[in-house]
N, C-alpha and C positions, 0 to 999 in steps of 0.2 A: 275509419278515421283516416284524414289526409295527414302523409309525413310532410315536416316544414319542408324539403323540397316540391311535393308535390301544391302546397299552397302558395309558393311563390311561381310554379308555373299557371297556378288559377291566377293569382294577382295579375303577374303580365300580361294573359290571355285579356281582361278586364281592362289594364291600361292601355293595351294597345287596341281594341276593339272600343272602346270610350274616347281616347284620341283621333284615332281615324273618325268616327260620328263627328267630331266637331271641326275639323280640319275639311272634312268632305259638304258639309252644311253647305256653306257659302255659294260651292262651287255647283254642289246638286241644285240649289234652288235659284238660281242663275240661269242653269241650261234646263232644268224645269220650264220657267217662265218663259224661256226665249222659245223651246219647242210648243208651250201652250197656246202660247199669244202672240208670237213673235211669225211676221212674215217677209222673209228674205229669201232668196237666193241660195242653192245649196242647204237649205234643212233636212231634206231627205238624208241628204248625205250627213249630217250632223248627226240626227237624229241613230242611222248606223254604226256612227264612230261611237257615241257615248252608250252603247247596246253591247260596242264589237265586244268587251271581256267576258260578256254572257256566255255564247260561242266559240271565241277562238281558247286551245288549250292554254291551261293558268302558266302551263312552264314558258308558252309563248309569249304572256302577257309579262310573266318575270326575266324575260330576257328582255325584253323591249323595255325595262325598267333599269336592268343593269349596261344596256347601253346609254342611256338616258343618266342616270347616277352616277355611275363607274368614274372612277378617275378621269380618262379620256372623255367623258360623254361630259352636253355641253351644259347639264344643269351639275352634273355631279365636279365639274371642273369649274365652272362660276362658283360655287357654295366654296369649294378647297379655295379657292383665289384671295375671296373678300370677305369668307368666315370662315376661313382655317377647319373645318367641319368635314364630313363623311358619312354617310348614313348606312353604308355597305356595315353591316354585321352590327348593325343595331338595333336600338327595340323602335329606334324613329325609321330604319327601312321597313322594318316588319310593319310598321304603321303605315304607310303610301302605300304597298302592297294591297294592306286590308282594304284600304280607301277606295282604291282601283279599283279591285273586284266587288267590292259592294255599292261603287260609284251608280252603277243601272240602275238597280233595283232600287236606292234613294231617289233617282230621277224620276223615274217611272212613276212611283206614290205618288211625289209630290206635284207631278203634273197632273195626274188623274183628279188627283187633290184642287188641283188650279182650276181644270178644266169644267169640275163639279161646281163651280160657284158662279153662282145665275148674274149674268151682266147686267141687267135691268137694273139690280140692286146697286148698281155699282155707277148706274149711269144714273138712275134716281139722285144718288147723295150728291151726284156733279151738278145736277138740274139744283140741286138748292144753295149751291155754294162751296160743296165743298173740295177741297183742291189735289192733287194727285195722290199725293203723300197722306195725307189723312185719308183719303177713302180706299189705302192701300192697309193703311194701320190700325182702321177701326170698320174696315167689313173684309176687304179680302183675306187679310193674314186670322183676323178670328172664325171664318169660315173653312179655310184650309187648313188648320194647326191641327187637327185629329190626324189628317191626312199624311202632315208633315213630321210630327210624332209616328205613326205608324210606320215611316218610312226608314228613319232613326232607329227604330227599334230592329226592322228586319233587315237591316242594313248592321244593323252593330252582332245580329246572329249570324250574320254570313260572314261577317272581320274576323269574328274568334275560332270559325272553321273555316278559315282559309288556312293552306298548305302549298298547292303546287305552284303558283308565284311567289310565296315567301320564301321559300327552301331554295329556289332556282338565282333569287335576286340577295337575301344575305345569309344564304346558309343554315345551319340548323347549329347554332350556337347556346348551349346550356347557360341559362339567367338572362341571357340578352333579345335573341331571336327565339327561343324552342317559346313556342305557344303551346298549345292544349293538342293541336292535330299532330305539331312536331313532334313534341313530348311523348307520345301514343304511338308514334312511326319508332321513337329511340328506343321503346320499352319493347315492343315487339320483334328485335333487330338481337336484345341479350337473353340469357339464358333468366330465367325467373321472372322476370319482368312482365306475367301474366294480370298479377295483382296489382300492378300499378298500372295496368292498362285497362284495367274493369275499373279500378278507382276514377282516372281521370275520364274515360268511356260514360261513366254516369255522371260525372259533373258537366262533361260535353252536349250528353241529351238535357239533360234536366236544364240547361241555362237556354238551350234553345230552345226548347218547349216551351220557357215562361217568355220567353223572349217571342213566336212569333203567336202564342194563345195573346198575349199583348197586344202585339201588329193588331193583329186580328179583332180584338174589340177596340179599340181605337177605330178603324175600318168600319164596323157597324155604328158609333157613337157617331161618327161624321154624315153618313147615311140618314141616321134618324134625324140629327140638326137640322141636314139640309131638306128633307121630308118636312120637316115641322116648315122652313122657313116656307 
């Protein structure tokens, strides 16, 4: 059984791994679409930047977040300016962090996702009338939604184990920032702290177990749809 500590670091882990999926949506299926279908100038190079947190170390990617944030950096000093606000040692920096690091791997689905959905189809429903938006809202987006779910999914298991950019950008603060990987670094750091580190250790696997066997039929369900189409 989880102590009321150890369940309000499960909760966290869940809010900020649930927040980062919906803050990162937008953004992933934006640079999705423009990497799928989009031809301009500099994609390649796009295409590496929104990969680069794959690669380069997470403390690297947490320091380029707390220059960015930080008081002096130029998002973290616009927000103090015009909304009095901070996100340095909150559970909203531990959110951008998660988002970051799972930013790829939401792209990456949801463009495979994009890329799987047959044009014909999409230029048929134009040959009969129909106009951008609707044969975006009534063939592409229900042809890629398993895709774009799967994405979400394995995107919201790599937020709640993420550690070496959180810890690096707001520290490892008890109720605010300690997530599930923090939480498990704290406990392995004091004298006893075995049992709550096997405690939170199985809530770590088991949520990401169900989390990417998810991914994962999601990813076959999309397959067979477009198979059948």
């Amino acid at each position: 059984m989880l102590s009321p500590e150890e369940w309000g670091i499960v909760r966290l882990s869940l809010l900020v791994g649930g927040t980062a999926m919906l803050v990162t949506l937008p953004v992933a299926f934006g640079l999705a679409w423009l990497l799928a279908r989009g031809r301009f100038p500099g994609k390649v190079l796009l295409d590496g930047v929104v990969h680069l947190p794959l690669v380069v170390p997470p403390v690297v990617t947490g320091w380029a977040l707390l220059l960015l944030f930080g008081p002096a950096g130029p998002i973290g000093a616009w927000l103090a300016q015009w909304f009095g606000v901070s996100v340095l040692f909150r559970w909203t920096g531990a959110t951008i962090a998660a988002g970051v690091m799972a930013l790829p791997l939401v792209v990456r689905a949801i463009r495979l996702s994009i890329e799987a959905v047959d044009r014909q189809l999409e230029q048929a429903a134009r040959t009969l009338g129909a106009g951008r938006w609707r044969v975006f809202a009534t063939i592409t987006l229900p042809l890629c939604a398993p895709g774009v779910l799967a994405g979400l999914v394995l995107g919201f298991a790599r937020s709640i184990g993420e550690f070496g950019a959180t810890i690096t950008f707001v520290s490892n603060v008890p109720g605010e920032t300690a997530t599930l990987p923090l939480a498990i670094y704290s406990a392995l750091q004091r004298p006893g702290g075995e049992a709550m580190v096997w405690r939170l250790a199985g809530v770590s696997v088991g949520l990401s177990l169900i989390a990417l066997v998810a991914s994962e039929w999601l990813a076959r369900r999309m397959g067979r749809g477009l198979h059948v189409l």
